[in-house]
N, C-alpha and C positions, 0 to 999 in steps of 0.2 A: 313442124316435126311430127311427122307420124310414129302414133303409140301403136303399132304395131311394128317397129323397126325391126328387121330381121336380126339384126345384129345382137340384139336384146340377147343375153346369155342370161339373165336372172326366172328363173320359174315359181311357183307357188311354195313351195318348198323350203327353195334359198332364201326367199323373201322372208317367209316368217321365222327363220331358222335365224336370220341376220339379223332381224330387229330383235328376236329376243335376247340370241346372244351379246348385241351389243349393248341393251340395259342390264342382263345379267353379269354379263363379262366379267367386272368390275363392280357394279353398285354392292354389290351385300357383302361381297368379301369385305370392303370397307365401311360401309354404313352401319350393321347390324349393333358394332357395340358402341357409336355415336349416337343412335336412335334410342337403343337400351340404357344410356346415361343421361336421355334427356328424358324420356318418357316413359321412363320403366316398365311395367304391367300394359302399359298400353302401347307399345312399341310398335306391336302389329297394324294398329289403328293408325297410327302416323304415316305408315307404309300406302295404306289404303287413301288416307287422304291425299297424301302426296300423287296416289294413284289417278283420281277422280281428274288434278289436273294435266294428267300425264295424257288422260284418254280424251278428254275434249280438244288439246294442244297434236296430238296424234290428231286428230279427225279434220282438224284446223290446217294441218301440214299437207292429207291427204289433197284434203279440196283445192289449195292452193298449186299443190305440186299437178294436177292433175286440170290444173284450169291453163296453165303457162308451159304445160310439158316440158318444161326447162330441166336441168340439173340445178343446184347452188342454194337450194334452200332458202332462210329466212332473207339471206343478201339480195337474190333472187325477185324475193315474191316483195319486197321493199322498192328495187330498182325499177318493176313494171308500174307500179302504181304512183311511178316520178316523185320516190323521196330519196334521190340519191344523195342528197348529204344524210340523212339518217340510216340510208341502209350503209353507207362507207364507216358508220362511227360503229354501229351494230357488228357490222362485220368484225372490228377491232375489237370489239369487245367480248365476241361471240368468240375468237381465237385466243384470247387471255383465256377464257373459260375451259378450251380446250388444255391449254399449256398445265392449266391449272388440274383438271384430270388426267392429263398423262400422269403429272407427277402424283397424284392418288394411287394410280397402278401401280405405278413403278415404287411407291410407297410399301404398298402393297404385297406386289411379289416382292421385295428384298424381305419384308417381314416375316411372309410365311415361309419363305424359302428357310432362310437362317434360324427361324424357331424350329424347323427339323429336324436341325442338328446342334443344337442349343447355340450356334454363333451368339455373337455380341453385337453391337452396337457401331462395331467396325466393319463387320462381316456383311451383316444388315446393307449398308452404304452402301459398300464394295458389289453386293447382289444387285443393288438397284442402281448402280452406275452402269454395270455388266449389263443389264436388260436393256435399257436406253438407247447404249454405246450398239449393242447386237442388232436392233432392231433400224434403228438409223441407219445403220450400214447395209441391210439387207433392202432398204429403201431405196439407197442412193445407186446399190447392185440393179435394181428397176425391180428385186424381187418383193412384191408387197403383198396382195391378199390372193391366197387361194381359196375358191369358195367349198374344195371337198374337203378340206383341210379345218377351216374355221367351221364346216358344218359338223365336222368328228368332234370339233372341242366343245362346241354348243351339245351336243347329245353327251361327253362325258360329263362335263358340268353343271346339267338340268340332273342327270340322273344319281350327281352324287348329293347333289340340295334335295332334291327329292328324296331318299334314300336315308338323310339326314334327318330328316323333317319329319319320314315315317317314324322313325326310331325315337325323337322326342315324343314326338304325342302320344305314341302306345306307354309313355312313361310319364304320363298326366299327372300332376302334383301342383294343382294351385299355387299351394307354398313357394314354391321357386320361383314364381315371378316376382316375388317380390322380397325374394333371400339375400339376406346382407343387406339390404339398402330400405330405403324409404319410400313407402306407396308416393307413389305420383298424383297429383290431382290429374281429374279430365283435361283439363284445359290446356296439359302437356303435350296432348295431342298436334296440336297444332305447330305447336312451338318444335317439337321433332319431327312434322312429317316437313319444316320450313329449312331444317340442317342436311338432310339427305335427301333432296329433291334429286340432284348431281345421280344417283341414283338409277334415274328413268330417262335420262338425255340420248342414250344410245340410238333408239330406234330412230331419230329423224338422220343420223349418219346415210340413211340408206336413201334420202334426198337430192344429195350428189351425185349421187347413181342411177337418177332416172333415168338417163340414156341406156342405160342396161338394164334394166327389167324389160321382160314380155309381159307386151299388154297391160303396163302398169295402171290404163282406165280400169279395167276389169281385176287384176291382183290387187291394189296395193289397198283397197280400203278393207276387205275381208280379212287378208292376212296382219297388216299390223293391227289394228286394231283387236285381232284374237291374240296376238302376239304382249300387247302391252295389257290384255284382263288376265294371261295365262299368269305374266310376269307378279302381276300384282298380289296374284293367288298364291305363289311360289314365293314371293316375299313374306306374305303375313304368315305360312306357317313355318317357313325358315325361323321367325321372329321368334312363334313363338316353341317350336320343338328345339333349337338350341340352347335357349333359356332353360329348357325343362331336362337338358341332358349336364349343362356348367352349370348353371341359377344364373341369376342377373348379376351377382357381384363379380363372381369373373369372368363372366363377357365384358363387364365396364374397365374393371383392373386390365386385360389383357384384349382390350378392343381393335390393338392392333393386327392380332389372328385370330379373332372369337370363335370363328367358324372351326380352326384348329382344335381349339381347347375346348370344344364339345365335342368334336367328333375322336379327342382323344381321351376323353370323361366315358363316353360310350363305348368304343370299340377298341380303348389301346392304341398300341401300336401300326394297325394296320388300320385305322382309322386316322390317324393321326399319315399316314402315307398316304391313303385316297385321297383325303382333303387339301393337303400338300401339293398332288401330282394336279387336282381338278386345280386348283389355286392359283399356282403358276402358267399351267395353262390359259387359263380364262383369262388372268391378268395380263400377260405377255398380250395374247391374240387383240385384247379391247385398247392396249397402247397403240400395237400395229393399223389398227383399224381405226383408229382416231390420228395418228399421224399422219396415213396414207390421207384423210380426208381433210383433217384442217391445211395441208400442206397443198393439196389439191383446191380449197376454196382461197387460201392467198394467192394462189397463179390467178385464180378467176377474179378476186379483186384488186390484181393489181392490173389484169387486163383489161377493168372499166377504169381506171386512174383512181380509185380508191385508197392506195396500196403505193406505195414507192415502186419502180421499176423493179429494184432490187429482186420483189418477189419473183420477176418473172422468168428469171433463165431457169433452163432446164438441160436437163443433159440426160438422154435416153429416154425423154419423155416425162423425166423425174422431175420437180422442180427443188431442184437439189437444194437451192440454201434455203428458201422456206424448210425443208426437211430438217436442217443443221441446226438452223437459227431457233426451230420450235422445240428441237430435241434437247438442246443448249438448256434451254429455260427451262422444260421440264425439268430434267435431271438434277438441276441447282437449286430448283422447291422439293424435289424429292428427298434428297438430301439435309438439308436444313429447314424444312418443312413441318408441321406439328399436324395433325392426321385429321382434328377435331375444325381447325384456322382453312384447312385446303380444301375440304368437304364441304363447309358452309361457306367460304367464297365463293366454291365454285356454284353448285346451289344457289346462290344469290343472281349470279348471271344466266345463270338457264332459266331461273326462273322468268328474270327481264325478258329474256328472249323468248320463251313462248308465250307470254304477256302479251308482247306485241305482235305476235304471229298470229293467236287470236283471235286480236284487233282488227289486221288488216284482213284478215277471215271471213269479219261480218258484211264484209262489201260482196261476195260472195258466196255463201252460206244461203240457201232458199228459205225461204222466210217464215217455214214452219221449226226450219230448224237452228236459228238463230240463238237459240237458249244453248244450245251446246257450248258456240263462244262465248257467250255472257257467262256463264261456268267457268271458264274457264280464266276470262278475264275478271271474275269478282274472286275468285277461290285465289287466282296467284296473285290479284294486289294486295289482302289480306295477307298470305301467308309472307309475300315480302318485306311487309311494314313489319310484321312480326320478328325477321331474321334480321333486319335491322334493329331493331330492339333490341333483341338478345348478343346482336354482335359487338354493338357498343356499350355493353355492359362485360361481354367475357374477352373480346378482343378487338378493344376501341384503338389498337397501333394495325392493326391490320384490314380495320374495316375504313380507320382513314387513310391507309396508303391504296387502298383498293379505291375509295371517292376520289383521291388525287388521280390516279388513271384515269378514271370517266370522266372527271374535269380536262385531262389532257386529251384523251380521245377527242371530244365534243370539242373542245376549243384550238385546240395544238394541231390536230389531226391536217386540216386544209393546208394550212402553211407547210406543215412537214412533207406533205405528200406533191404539193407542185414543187418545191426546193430541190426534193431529190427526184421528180420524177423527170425536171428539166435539166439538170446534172449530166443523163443518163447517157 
């Protein structure tokens, strides 16, 4: 496949405008006051570590994506190197991951939509059923990502975190980071940049997509990699200007809209509507744009037999019950979901996943720069032993129901997928 295919509609632009709205989109609207409950004062630090393997795991993607010119990402760069029983169980587990931040967003936006208008808890649901139900449909219509459209929402939503973040710091008060609650030791650090990894996952979406960039040899290692230091920069003083505009006790008390409840501590009422309008925004667009792609790599794994038949019909090009089936599950964790349990699962499989993307990294990676993946693969098996740690102490029912999946993935997976796939 030639990297300069005409067809290529992605430019420099797009490119960085996409990966950063898709780790923005979503990560801080929900991370900032899981991060602020784990690591208090040091919030921002979590961000940055979490950062460290966000960019060696980016650079690990690049090489990969850029060596196979393929689309399909980690499924992809596993199946060239002939471990197709490992990338078929990956894949599965890569699309839990997924199902599991849909429903963050969708968490998400029902949160900050209804704390607008003081909704309840009923209201809440009913918004984040609403956005799932919307979006699915406009999928299933074949209407999915417009790239002038997600690149308005990427410029409104940098510029209101931006704008946010100014407005904390010019109101600098040590004190507040650590108002109401308890200094943190250092060593929190780790421990929250291990629960909001989930975070910084967006930017490899745009791996699916290599058949549409231009000249992805030449774009894609300049632009994401500016795109995930920019993001990282944009996170730590998110961290720490919200904290300085609520304190830390109610970004952790109201973690489910922190970013609301500062920008409505600073600006009122018309703070409390920017944040809102940027909120929903970002959150609706990083669903749409994680549906459109994990629904697009179950057609691609169920076209190497990975995957039950099931995934593969399409209609309009859509592969419509992947779209149904993935929206399905979302929407039913979004709803009976706990914000703190959906954040650090999902984190816990991105992290696996660019662990091992890393890994198979170092087979190609030139030999001076080899230390990039070993960064990245010591930094995430660290922070993972860590989120195992903390999960089996704060949600030892959810971190064994998440082990039972990867025990069925790895084990259940072969059997499941020739049963149905010779059915078909």
């Amino acid at each position: 496949m030639s990297n300069n295919k005409p067809s290529g509609s992605l430019g420099w632009l797009s490119v960085w405008a996409l990966a950063a709205g898709g780790m923005v989109g979503g990560g801080i609207y929900t991370a900032l006051g899981v991060v602020v409950a784990v690591a208090g004062q040091w919030a921002w630090l979590s961000f940055v570590l979490s950062g460290i393997i966000a960019c060696s795991s980016a650079y690990c993607y690049i090489v990969l994506a850029n060596k196979f010119e393929e689309s399909g990402g980690a499924f992809t760069y596993l199946r060239e190197v002939n471990k197709d029983g490992v990338a078929g169980s990956l894949s599965w587990l890569l699309l839990l991951g997924y199902v599991l931040t849909m429903a963050v967003y969708a968490f998400a936006f029902g949160h900050y939509l209804s704390y607008s208008f003081n909704g309840g808890p009923l209201i809440t649901r009913i918004c984040a059923i609403g956005i799932m139900l919307g979006l699915v449909s406009l999928n299933l219509a074949g209407v999915t990502k417009t790239k002038k459209v997600e690149i308005a929402i990427v410029t409104l939503n940098l510029l209101a975190l931006i704008g946010l973040a100014i407005v904390g710091l010019l109101q600098w008060d040590t004190l507040k980071l650590v108002s109401g609650i308890e200094p943190r030791p250092l060593w929190s650090v780790p421990i929250g940049a291990a629960s909001i990894f989930m975070a910084y996952e967006g930017f490899q979406l745009l791996t699916y997509e290599y058949d549409e960039i231009k000249k992805p040899k030449k774009i894609l290692k300049p632009t994401i990699m500016a795109a995930v230091v920019f993001v990282i920069i944009i996170y730590a003083i998110v961290a720490v200007g919200a904290v300085m505009l609520a304190g830390s006790l109610a970004i952790i008390a109201q973690k489910q809209v922190s970013l609301s409840v500062a920008a409505r501590s600073s600006l009122g009422l018309p703070g409390l509507i920017a944040m809102t309008v940027a909120a929903v925004f970002a959150t609706a667009a990083a669903i749409n744009s994680t549906l459109f792609s994990s629904a697009k790599l179950s057609k691609r794994v169920a076209d190497d037999q990975e995957l039950p038949s099931f995934f593969k019909k399409t209609k309009n090009n859509v592969p419509y019950r992947a779209v149904i089936l993935l929206g399905i599950l979302s929407t039913i964790l979004a709803v009976i979901g706990k914000l703190s349990s959906l954040v650090e699962a999902a984190s816990l499989i991105f992290l696996i996943t660019f662990g091992v993307v890393n890994i198979i990294a170092l087979r190609f990676i030139k030999k001076g720069k080899k230390w990039i993946s070993w960064v990245g693969i010591i930094f995430s098996g660290l922070v993972i032993i860590i989120l195992l740690m903390r999960l089996s102490v704060v949600a030892p029912i959810q971190l064994g129901i998440l082990l039972l999946l990867a025990v069925f993935i790895i084990v259940g997976r072969p059997a499941l997928v020739k049963k149905y796939s010779s059915n078909s």
